[in-house]
SERO-4910 file (N, C-alpha, C, O; in steps of 0.05 Angstrom, whole numbers):
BEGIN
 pado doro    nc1    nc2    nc3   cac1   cac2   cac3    cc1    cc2    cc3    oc1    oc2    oc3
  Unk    A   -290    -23    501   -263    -14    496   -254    -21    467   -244     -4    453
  Unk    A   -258    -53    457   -252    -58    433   -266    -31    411   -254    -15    396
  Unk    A   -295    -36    416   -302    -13    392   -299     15    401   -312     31    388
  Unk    A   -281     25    423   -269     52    418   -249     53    406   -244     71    390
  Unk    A   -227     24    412   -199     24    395   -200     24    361   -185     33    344
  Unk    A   -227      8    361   -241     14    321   -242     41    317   -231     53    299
  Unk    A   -259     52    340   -261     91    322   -239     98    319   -233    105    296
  Unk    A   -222     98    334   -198    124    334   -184    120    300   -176    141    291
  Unk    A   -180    103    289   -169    102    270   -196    121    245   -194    142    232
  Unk    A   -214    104    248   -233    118    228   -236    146    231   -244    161    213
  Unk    A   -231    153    252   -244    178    263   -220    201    244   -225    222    231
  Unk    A   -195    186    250   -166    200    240   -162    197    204   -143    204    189
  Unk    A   -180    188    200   -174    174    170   -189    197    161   -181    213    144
  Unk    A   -211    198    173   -242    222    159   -235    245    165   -240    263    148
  Unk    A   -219    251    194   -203    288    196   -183    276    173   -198    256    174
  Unk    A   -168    270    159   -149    274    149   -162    277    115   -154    292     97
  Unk    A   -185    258    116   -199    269     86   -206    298     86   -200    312     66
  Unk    A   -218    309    107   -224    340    110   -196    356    106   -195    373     88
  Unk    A   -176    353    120   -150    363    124   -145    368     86   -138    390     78
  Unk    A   -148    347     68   -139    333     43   -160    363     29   -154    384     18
  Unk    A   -183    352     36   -202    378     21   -194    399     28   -186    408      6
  Unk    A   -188    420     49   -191    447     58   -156    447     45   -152    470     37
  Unk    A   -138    434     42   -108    437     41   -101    430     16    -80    439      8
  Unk    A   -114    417     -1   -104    406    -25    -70    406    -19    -55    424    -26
  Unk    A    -61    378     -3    -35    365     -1    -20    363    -38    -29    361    -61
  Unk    A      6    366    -25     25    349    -48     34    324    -35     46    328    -14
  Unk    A     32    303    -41     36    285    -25     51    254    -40     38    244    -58
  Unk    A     67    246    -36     85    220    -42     81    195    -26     88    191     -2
  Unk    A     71    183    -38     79    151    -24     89    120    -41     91    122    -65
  Unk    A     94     98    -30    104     87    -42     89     57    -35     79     53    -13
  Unk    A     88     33    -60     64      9    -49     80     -6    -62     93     -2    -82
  Unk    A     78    -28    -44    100    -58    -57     76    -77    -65     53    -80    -57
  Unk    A     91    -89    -84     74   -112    -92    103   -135    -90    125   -134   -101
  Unk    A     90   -155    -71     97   -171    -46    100   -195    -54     86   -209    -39
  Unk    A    118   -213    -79    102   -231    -82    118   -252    -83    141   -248    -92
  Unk    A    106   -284    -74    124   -312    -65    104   -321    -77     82   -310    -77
  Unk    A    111   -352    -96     99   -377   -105     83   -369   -110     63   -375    -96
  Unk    A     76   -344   -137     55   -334   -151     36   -323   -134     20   -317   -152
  Unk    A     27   -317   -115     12   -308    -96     30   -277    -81     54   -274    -74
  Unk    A     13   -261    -81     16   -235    -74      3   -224    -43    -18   -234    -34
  Unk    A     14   -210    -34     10   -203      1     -8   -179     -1      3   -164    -18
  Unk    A    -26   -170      7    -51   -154     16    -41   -149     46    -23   -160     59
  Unk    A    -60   -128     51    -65   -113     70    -86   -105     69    -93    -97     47
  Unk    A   -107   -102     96   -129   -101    105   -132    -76    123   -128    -89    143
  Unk    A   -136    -51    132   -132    -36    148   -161    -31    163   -184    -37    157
  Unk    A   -150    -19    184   -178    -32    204   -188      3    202   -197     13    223
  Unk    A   -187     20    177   -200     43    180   -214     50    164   -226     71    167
  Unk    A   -203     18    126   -216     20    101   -230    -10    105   -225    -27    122
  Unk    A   -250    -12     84   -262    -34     76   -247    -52     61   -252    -76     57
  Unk    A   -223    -35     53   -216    -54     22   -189    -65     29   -176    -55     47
  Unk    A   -177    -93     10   -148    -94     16   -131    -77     -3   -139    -65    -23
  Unk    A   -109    -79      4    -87    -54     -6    -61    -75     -3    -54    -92     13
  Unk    A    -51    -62    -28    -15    -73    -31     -7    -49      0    -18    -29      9
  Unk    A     17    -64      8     25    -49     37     44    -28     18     54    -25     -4
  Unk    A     41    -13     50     54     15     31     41     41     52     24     36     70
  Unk    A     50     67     48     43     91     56     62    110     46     74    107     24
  Unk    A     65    131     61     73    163     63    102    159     59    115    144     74
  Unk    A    113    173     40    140    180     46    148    205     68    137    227     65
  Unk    A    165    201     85    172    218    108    188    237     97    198    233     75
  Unk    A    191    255    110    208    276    108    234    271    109    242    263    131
  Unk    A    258    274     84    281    265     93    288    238     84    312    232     82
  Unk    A    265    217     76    276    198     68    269    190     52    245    193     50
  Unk    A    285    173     30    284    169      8    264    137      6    263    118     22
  Unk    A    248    143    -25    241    122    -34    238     88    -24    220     72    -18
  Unk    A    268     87    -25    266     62    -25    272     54      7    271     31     15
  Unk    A    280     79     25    269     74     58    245     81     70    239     75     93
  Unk    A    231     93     54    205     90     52    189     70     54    171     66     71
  Unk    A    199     51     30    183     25     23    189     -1     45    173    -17     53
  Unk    A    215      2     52    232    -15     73    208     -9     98    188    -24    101
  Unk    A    213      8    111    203     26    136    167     15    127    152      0    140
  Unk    A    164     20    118    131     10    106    122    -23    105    103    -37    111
  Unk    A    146    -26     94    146    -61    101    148    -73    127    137    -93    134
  Unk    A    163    -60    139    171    -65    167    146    -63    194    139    -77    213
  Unk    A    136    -36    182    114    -26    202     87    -50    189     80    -67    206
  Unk    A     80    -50    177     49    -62    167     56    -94    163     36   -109    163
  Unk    A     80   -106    160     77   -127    154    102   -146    168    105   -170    164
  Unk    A    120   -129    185    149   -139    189    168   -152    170    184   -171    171
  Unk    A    163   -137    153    174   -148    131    201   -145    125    204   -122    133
  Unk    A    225   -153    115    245   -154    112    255   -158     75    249   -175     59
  Unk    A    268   -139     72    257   -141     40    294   -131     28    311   -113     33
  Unk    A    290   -161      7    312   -157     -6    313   -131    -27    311   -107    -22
  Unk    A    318   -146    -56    325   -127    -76    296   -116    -87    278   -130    -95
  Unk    A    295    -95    -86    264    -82    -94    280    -76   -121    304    -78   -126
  Unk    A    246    -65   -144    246    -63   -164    226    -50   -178    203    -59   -183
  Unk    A    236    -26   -186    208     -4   -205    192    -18   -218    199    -28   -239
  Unk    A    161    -23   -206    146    -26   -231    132      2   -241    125      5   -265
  Unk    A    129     19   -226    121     42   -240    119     71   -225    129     76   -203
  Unk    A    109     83   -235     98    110   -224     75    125   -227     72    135   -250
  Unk    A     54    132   -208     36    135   -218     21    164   -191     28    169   -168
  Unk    A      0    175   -208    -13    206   -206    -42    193   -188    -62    180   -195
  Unk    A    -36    201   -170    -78    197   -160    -83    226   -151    -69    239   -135
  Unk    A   -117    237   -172   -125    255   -157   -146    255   -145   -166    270   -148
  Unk    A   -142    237   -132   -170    223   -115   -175    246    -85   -155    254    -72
  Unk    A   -197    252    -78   -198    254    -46   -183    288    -48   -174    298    -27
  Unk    A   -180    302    -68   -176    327    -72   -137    333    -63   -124    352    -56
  Unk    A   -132    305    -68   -101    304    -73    -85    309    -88    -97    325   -103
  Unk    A    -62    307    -97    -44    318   -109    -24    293   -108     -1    296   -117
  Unk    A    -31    274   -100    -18    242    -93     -8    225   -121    -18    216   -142
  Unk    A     29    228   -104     42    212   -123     52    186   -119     68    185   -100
  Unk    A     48    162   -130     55    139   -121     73    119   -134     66    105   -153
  Unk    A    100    117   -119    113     91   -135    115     75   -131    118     74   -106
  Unk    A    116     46   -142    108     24   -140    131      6   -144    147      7   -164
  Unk    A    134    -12   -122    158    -29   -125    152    -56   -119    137    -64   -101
  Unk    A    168    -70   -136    165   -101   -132    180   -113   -120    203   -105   -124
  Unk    A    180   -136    -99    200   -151    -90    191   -180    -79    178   -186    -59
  Unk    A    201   -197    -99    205   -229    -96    221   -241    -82    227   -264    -90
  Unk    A    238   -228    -55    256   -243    -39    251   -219    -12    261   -197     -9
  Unk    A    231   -235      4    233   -211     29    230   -242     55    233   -266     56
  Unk    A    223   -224     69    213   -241    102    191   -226    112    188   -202    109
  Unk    A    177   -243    123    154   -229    142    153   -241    164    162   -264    165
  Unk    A    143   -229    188    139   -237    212    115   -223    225    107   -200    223
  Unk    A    104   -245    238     73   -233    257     83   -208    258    107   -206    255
  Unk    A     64   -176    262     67   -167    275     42   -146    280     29   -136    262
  Unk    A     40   -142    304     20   -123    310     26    -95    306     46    -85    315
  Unk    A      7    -83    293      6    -67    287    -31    -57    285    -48    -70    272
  Unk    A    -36    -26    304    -60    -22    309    -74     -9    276    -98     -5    272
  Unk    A    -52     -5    255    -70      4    232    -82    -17    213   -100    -14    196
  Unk    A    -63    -49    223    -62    -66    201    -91    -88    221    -87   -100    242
  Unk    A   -111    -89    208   -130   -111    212   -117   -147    200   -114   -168    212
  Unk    A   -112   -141    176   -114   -173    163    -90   -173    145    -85   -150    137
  Unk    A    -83   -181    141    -48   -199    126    -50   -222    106    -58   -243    115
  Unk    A    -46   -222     83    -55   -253     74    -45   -250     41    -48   -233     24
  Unk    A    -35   -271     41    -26   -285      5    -50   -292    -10    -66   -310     -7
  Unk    A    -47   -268    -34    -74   -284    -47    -57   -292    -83    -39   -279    -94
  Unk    A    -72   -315    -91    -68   -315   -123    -83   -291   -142   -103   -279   -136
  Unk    A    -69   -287   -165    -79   -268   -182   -113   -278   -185   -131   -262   -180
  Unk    A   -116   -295   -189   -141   -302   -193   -159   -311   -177   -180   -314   -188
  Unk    A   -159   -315   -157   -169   -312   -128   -175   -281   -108   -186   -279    -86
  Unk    A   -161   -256   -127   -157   -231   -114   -177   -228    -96   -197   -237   -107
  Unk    A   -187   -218    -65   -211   -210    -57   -237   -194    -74   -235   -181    -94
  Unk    A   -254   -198    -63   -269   -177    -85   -272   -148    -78   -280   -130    -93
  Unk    A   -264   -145    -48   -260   -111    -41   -233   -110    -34   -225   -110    -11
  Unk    A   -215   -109    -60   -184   -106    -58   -188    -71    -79   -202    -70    -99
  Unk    A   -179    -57    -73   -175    -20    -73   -171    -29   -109   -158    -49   -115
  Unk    A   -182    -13   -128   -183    -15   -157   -156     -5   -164   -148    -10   -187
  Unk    A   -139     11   -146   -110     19   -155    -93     -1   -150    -77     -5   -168
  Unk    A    -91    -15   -129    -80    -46   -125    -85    -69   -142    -67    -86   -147
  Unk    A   -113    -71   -153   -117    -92   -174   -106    -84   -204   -100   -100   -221
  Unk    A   -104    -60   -205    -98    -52   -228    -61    -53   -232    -47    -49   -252
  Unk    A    -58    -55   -220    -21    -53   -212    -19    -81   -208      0    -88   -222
  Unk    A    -28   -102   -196    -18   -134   -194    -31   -138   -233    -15   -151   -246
  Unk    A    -51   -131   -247    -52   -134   -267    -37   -129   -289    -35   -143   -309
  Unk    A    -23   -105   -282      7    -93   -295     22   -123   -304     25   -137   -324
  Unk    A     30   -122   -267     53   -140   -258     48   -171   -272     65   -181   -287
  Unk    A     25   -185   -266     21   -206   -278     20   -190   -316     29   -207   -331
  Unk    A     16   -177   -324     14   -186   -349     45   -177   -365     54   -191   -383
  Unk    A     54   -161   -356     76   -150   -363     98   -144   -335    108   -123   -329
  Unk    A    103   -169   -321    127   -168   -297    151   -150   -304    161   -137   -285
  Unk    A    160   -148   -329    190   -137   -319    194   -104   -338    213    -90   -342
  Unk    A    158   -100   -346    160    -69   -358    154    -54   -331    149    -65   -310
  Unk    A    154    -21   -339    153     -1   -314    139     14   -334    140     12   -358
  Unk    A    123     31   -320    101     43   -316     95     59   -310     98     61   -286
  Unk    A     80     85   -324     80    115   -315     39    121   -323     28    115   -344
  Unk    A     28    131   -303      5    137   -307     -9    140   -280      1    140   -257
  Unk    A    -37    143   -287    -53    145   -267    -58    128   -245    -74    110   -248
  Unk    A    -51    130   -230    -68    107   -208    -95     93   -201    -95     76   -182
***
């Protein structure tokens, strides 16, 4: 039973790369970078190999920054004060059309929470990063550590 509850996500991740090819999406989402006592919050998803700043899809109808809220909430229970632009950025990865903005916030809350997309949860230091953390996430905490309070327009 456990390794049927593993497929269904992979299974949905790989129709939706096909869905991405045959449809070429326009697509918006939004990724926080999470961070207390110099150490930054990852996400693990039990459908990728790699960790990821939390974050997903903007919905229909709602804006940005309830996006990012709603995203915090689902993957990490997160409770999140004053967010803050670090950038904006283009991926045309996976035959997308994927736009992504990026927000920072140094005063939130988290709480356990289950969630069947989220595998693993965890504070890492800049220099400690995992070594299969997603190259668009390392490259955005690199922003952030080198230049915290500029914003940012480019590729993902």
């Amino acid at each position: 039973m456990d390794s049927l509850m593993r497929f269904f996500p992979v299974l949905l991740h790989n129709l939706d790369r096909l869905r991405c090819y045959l449809m070429r999406p326009l697509t918006v989402g939004v990724r926080l970078i999470l961070v207390r006592d110099a150490k930054f919050l990852l996400v693990k998803h039990t459908y990728q190999p790699y960790w990821y700043l939390p974050g997903g899809g903007v919905k229909k109808d709602e804006t940005l920054e309830q996006s990012a809220r709603r995203e915090a909430q689902e993957e990490v229970g997160g409770r999140l004060s004053t967010l803050r632009l670090l950038g904006v950025y283009s991926n045309f990865y996976e035959y997308k059309s994927d736009h992504v903005v990026v927000f920072v916030c140094e005063d939130f809350e988290i709480e356990a929470c289950k969630s069947g997309e989220i595998e693993a949860v965890a504070f890492f230091s800049f220099a400690d990063l995992p070594e299969n953390i997603s190259s668009g996430s390392r490259r955005r905490l690199a922003e952030y550590v080198s230049e915290p309070s500029a914003t940012h327009v480019g590729r993902w």
